[in-house]
DOFIDO-872650 format. One record per residue (C-alpha): y, x, z; residue in three letters. Coordinates in pm, whole numbers, padded with zeros to 5 digits, always signed. Layout:
// DOFIDO-872650
YXZALA/...
//
This chain:
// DOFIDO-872650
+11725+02337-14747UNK/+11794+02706-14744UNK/+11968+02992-14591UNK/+12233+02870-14652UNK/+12223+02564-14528UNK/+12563+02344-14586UNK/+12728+02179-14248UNK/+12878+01881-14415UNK/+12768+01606-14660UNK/+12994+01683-14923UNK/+12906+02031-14886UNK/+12526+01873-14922UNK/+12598+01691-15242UNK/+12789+02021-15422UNK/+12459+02223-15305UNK/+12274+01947-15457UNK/+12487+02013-15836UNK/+12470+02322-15833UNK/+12072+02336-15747UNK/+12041+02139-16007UNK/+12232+02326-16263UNK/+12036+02673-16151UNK/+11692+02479-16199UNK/+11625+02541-15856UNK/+11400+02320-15676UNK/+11513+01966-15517UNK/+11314+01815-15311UNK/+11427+02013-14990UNK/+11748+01762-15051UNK/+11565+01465-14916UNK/+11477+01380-14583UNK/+11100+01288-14554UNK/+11047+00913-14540UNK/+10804+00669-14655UNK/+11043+00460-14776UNK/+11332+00620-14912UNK/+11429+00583-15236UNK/+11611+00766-15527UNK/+11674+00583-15862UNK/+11791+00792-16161UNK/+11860+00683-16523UNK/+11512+00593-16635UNK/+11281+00604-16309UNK/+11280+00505-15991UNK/+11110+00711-15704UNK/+10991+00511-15413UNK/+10862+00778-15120UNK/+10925+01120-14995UNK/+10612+01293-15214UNK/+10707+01078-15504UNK/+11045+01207-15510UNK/+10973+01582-15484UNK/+10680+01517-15706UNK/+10924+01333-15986UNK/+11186+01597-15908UNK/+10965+01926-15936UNK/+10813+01760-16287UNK/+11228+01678-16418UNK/+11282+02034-16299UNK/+10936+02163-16520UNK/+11044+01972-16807UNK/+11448+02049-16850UNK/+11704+02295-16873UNK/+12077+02366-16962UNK/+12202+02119-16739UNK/+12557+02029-16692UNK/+12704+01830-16383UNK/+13067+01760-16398UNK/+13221+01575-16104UNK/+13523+01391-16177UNK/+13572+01164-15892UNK/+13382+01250-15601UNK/+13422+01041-15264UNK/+13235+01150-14940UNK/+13233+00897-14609UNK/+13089+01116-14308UNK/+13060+00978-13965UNK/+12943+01177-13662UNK/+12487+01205-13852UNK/+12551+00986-14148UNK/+12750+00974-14482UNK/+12814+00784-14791UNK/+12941+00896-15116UNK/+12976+00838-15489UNK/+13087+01011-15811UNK/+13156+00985-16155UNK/+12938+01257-16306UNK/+12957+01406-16676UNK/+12572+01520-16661UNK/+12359+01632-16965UNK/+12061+01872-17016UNK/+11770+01945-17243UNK/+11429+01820-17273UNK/+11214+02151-17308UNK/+10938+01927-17473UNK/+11130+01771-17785UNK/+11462+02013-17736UNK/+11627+01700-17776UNK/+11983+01731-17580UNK/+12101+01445-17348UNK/+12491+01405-17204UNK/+12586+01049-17013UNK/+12839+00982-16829UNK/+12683+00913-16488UNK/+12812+00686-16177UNK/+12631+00856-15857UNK/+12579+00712-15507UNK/+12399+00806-15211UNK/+12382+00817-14856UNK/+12256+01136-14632UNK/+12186+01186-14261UNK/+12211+01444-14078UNK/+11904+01587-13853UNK/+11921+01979-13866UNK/+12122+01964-14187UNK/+12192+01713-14464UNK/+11947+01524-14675UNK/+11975+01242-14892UNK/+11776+00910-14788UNK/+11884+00752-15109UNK/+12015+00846-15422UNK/+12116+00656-15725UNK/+12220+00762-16020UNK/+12293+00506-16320UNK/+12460+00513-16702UNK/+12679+00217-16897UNK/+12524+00347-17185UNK/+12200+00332-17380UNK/+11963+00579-17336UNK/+11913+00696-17668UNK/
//
């Protein structure tokens, strides 16, 4: 990921916030396979290049972003983990300037090789997109 490099998975997933809150770039987050997949609220990314590709343009495209965790729940055992969150998340679309906020349920899973990546990630909403 970076210099920094976190040693746990839940030290992983609060990198992962905050990168995205900074607008820094994500893909480093996920471990490259084929056939991993993350799932947010309106897309699905099936593939390591898909997912840095979708990531990098949602990165391009947004700003302001908030990411509030209110419940957060990380599983680790020995060079895998499991987790999931209920996530106040919002930002805003640089295009329209339009301003989102949902109230997110996150869940994931992460292995550990020479640090922690994500080999899925989904991230869902109760509520209506618009």
């Amino acid at each position: 990921m970076s210099d920094d490099q976190a040693s746990s998975a839940s030290e992983t997933v609060e990198a992962y916030y905050q990168a995205l809150r900074n607008g820094d770039p994500l893909g480093p987050f996920f471990a490259e396979e084929p056939e991993m997949v993350k799932v947010g609220i309106s897309e699905t990314l099936v593939g390591h290049d898909a997912i840095v590709e979708g990531l990098a343009d949602q990165t391009a495209t947004t700003t302001d972003w908030t990411v509030e965790s209110r419940d957060r729940h990380v599983t680790e055992r020995e060079d895998f983990a499991w987790y999931h969150d209920d996530v106040s998340l919002g930002w805003r679309d640089t295009a329209s300037g339009r301003n989102y906020d949902f109230e997110t349920r996150w869940s994931g899973s992460l292995r550990a090789d020479d640090d922690w990546q994500f080999v899925t990630l989904h991230v869902s909403t109760a509520g209506d997109l618009d």
